[in-house]
Each structure stands twice: as structure tokens, then as C-alpha cells.
C-alpha positions as CSV (number, residue, x, y, z in Angstrom):
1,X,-40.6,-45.3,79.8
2,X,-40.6,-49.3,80.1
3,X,-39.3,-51.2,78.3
4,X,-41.0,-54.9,76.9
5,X,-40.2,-57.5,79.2
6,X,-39.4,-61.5,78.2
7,X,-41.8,-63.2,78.5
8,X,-40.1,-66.4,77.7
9,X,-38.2,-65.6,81.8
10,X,-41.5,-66.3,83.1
11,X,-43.1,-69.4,85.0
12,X,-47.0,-69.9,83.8
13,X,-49.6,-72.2,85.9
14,X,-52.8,-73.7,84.4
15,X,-55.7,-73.6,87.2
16,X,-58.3,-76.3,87.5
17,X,-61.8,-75.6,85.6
18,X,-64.4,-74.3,87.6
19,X,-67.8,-72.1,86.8
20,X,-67.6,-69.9,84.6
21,X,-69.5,-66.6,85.8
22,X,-70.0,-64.5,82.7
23,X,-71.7,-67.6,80.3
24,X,-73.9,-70.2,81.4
25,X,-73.2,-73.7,81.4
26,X,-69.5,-73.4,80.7
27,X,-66.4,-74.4,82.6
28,X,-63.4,-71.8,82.6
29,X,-59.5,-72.3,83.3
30,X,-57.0,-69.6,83.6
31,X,-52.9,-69.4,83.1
32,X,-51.3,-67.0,85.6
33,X,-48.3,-66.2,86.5
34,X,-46.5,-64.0,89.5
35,X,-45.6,-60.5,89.4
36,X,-42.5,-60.0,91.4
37,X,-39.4,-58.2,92.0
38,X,-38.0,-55.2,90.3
39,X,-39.2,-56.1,86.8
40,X,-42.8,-56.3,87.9
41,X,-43.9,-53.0,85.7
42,X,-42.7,-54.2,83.3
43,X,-44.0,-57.6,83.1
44,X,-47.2,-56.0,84.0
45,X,-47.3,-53.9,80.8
46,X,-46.0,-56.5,78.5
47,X,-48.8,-59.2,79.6
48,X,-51.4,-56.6,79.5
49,X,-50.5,-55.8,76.2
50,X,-50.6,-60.0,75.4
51,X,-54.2,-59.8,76.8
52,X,-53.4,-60.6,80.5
53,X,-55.2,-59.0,83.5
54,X,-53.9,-58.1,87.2
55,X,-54.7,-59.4,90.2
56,X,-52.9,-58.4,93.9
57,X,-49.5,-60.2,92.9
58,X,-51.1,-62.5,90.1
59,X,-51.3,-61.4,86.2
60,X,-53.7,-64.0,84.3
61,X,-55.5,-64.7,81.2
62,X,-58.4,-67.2,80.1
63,X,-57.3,-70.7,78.7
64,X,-61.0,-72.3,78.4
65,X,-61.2,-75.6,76.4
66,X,-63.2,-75.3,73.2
67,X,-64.2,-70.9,74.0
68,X,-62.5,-68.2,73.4
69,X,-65.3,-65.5,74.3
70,X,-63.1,-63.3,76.9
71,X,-61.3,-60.9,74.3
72,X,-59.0,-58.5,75.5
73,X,-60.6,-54.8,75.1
74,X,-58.6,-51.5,75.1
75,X,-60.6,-47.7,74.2
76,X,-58.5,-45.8,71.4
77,X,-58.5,-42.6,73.5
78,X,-57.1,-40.0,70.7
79,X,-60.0,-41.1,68.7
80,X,-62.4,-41.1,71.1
81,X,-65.0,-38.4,71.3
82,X,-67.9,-38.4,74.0
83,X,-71.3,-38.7,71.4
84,X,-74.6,-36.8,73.4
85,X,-75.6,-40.2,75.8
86,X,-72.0,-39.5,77.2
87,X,-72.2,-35.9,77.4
88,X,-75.8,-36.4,79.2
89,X,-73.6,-38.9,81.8
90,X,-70.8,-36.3,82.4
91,X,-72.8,-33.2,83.3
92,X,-75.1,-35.4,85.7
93,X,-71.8,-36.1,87.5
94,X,-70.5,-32.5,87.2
95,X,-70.7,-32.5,91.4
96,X,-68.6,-35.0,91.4
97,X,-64.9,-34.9,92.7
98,X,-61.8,-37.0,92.0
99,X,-59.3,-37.5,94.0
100,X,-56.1,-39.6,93.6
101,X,-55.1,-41.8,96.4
102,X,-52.4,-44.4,97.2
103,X,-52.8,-47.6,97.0
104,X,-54.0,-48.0,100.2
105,X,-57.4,-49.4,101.3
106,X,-59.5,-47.6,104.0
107,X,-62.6,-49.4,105.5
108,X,-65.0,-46.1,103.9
109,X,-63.8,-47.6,100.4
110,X,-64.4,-51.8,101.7
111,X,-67.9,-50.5,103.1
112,X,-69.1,-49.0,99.6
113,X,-67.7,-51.9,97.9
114,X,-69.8,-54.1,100.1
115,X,-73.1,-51.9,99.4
116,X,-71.8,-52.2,95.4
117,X,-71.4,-56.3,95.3
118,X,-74.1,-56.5,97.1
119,X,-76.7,-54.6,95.1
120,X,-74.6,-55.8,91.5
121,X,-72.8,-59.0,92.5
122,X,-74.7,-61.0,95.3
123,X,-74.1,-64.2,94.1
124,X,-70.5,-63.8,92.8
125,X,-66.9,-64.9,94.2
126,X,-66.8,-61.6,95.5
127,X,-70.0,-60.7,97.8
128,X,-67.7,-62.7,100.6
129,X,-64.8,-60.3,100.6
130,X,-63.6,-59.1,104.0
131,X,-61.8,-56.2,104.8
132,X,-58.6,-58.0,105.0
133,X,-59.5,-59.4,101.4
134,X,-59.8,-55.8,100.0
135,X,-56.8,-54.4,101.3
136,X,-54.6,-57.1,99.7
137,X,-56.5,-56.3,96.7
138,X,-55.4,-52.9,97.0
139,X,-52.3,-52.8,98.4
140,X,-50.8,-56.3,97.3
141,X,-48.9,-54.7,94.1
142,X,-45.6,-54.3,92.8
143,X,-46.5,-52.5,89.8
144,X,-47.2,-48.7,89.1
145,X,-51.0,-48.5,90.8
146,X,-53.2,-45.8,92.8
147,X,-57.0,-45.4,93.2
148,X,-59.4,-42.8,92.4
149,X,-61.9,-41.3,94.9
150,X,-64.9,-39.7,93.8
151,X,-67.1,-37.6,96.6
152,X,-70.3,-35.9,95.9
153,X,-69.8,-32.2,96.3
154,X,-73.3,-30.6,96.3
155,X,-74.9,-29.2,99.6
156,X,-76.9,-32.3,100.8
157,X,-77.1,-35.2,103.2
158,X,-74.3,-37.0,101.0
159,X,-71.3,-34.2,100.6
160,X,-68.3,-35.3,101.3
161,X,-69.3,-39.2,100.8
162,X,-67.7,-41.6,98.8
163,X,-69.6,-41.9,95.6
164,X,-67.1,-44.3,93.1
165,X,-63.9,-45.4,93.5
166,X,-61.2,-47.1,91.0
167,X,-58.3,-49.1,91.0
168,X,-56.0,-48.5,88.6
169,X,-52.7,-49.5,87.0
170,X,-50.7,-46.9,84.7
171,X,-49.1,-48.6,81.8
172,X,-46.4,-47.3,79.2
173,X,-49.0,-47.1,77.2
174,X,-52.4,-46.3,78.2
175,X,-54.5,-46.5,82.0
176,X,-55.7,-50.5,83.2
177,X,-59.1,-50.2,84.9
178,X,-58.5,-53.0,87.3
179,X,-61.8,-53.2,89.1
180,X,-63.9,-50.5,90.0
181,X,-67.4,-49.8,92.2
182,X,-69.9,-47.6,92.9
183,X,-72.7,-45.9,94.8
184,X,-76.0,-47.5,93.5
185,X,-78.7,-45.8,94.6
186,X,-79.1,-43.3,92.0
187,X,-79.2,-45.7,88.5
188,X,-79.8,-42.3,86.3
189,X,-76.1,-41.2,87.6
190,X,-74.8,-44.4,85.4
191,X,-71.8,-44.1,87.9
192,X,-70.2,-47.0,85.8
193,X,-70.4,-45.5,82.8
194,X,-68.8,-42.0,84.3
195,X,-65.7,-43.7,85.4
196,X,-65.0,-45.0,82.2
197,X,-65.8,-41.7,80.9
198,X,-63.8,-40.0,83.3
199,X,-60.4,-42.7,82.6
200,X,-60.5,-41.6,79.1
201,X,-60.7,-38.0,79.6
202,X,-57.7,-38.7,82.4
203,X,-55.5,-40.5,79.9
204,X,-56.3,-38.2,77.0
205,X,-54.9,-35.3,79.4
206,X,-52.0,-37.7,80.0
207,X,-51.4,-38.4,76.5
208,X,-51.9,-41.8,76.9
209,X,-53.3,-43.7,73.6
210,X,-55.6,-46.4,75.3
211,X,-57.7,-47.4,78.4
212,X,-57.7,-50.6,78.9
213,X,-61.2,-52.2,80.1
214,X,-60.3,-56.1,80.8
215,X,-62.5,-58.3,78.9
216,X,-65.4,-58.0,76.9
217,X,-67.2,-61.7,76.6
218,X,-69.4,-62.1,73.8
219,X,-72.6,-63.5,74.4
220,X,-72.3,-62.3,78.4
221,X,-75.1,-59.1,78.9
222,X,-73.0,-58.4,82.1
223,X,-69.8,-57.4,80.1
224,X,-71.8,-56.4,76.5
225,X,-71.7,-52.4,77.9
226,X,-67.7,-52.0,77.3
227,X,-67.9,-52.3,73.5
228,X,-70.3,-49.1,73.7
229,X,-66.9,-46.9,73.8
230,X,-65.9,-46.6,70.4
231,X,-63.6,-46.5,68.8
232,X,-62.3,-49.7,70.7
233,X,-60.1,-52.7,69.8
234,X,-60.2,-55.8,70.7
235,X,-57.0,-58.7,70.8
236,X,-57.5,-61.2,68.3
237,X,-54.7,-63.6,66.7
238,X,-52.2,-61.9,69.1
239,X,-52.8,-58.7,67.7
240,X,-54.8,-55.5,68.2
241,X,-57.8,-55.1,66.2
242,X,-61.0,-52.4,65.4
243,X,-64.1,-53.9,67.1
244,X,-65.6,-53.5,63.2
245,X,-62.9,-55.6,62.1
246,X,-63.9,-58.8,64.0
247,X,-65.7,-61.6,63.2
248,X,-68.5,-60.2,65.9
249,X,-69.5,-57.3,63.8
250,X,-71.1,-54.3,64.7
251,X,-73.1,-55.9,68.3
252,X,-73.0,-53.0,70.6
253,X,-75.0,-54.3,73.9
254,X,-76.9,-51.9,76.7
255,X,-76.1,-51.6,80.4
256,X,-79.9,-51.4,81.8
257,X,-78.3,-49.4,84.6
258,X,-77.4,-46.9,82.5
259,X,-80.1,-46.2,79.6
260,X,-81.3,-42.4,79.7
């Protein structure tokens, strides 16, 4: 097991304010810092606990002027209990395989990530991404990462092909959904939804207490479909909270991909 990692070693940057791409009409700025050397697991686990996020070689964390809407969300796995929508999501997926890989990209992988960004993400920073781009996203870590396949298994035209795939980081404490995508074509699948679903049911088996989900922005639609996977907690005044418990209340929002 890891243990916490001082902070106070670290070098922090401010970027420059740009667009912000989950509200409108706002400006957002991000500290970051490098993950490097021997320590990196380490550092990685104690910034995700402080509410940072990974990226290739980078670990980072909102610093908007004036909004703090990006909060830090994590799923209490040992509490967590899949209510009848989820159970309706896991047994459509039941052909479904998962396979763990390396953290190594593979151009079947970049091409369903280019169908996904495009069909989900056309206009974000993202729908440019080459293949050379993916791989250092994949690959470009010093800290305790894989990905995980999943293939569609039922006689068809589309056994054997890639249907989701995840990247994630493996904490002392919990699983970090980094970034994951997804066939599209099929919306009743809610393919999203099943590898959340999926994460949970990997780190229960683990014994892992959380999954961590990145941020859930209030007020953004886009992100609203993370805080349907109670119990979850969010990071507020530098600890870890019940969603109930915040000043946001009870406001669960709804994927449109993935209503029944």
C-alpha cells in the first residue's frame, strides 16, 4: 500500500483562462503539476484524494475566478447497491466482455474513440485527436494504470468488436475512471452508464471503498448523470462529503442517452 505523499515537495503552475466547456459564458483556469519519477503513485493518489485529476504526465485541478462548480466526485462502493434502472443496464450488456489490457493504445481503440467524439463531442478539444495524441494519452504514465476492453460476444455481424473501452488508474484507495468511450449506435445499451456500473462491481470485488468519477459540475447537463450513483460524495472544504449533505441538495440530473 502507498503511502500519502507531500505535497508541500511539489511545483504547481496556474494556466491562462480560456473557455470553459461544461458552463456557458464562463472562463476556466487550472493548477497542474507533473507527475514524475518514482514517487509518481503516490503523488497521484494523494492529489486525487485533494480533488485533482490525471492527465498523460499532468495531475490538475480547477482554479476558476469567482466558480467553484467542478466538485470532486467519488461512488461509496460498499454502500452501493444497483436499484432496478441499473439492473435493466447490466443484463442488456450481459454479451458483453471485459478484458484488461496494458496501457498501451492500438489504432482499433483510437478508431472507436474517433466514432465516440464524434457522435458525443464534435465540437470539443478532443474531436482533433490523432493517433499519436491517443497513445500519449494512454501510454504517457508513470502511475499504476491499465485499460479495459469490452467486445460484444453474441453471434452477429459485431462479435469480437470493440464495444467500450476504459482508462483507468488504481489508487490505494478506490479505482480513477480517467476517460472512457464507447460504441454509440445502440443508445438503449446506455454503454456509459455500464462502465460505471461495471467499475463499481470491479472495485467492490477488489475491496476497494470508492470509484472515483472526476468532476461533477453543477448547473452542466453534460456532467449532471454522475451524481445518479448513490451513495456518492462529493469534496467540499477539503473534505469528503454525502452528496445529501451539500449545499446542492438532492438534484439528481438524467443522461438522455441512457433513459429506459
Amino acid at each position: 500500500m502507498t503511502r500519502p505523499f507531500p505535497t508541500k515537495n511539489l511545483r504547481f503552475y496556474l494556466t491562462a483562462p480560456s473557455a470553459c466547456p461544461y458552463l456557458p459564458d464562463r472562463r476556466e483556469r487550472k493548477v497542474f503539476t507533473g507527475l514524475e519519477g518514482p514517487d509518481s503513485a503516490s503523488v497521484n493518489d494523494s492529489l486525487t484524494h485533494a480533488g485533482f485529476r490525471r492527465s498523460q504526465n499532468i495531475a490538475y485541478r480547477p482554479a476558476c475566478e469567482a466558480c467553484d462548480a467542478c466538485v470532486s466526485a467519488r461512488v461509496v462502493c460498499g454502500q452501493f447497491s444497483p436499484n432496478r434502472r441499473w439492473r435493466k443496464i447490466i443484463a442488456r450488456n450481459q454479451d458483453l466482455s471485459r478484458h484488461l489490457r496494458p496501457a498501451e493504445a492500438t489504432e482499433e481503440q483510437f478508431w472507436l474513440l474517433r466514432r465516440y467524439l464524434l457522435s458525443r463531442h464534435g465540437e470539443g478539444g478532443m474531436s482533433d485527436m490523432t493517433l499519436l495524441d491517443y497513445a500519449a494519452m494512454v501510454e504517457e504514465s508513470a502511475v499504476r494504470t491499465h485499460v479495459v476492453e469490452y467486445r460484444f460476444t453474441a453471434p452477429g455481424p459485431d462479435q469480437g468488436e470493440l464495444a467500450g473501452c476504459a482508462l483507468v488508474d488504481v489508487l490505494r484507495d478506490g479505482l480513477s475512471l480517467v476517460y472512457s468511450f464507447f460504441d454509440t449506435r445502440d443508445a438503449r445499451r446506455s454503454l456509459g452508464s455500464h462502465i460505471i456500473l461495471d467499475h463499481i462491481a470491479q472495485a467492490q470485488a477488489a475491496g476497494f471503498p470508492h470509484l472515483y468519477l472526476g468532476y461533477w459540475v453543477h448547473g452542466s447537463e453534460k456532467m449532471a448523470y454522475k451524481a445518479q450513483f448513490q451513495p456518492i460524495e462529493l469534496l467540499r472544504g477539503g473534505a469528503w462529503r454525502p452528496f445529501s449533505d451539500t449545499h446542492f441538495g438532492e438534484h439528481v440530473g438524467v443522461d438522455e442517452a441512457d433513459i429506459d
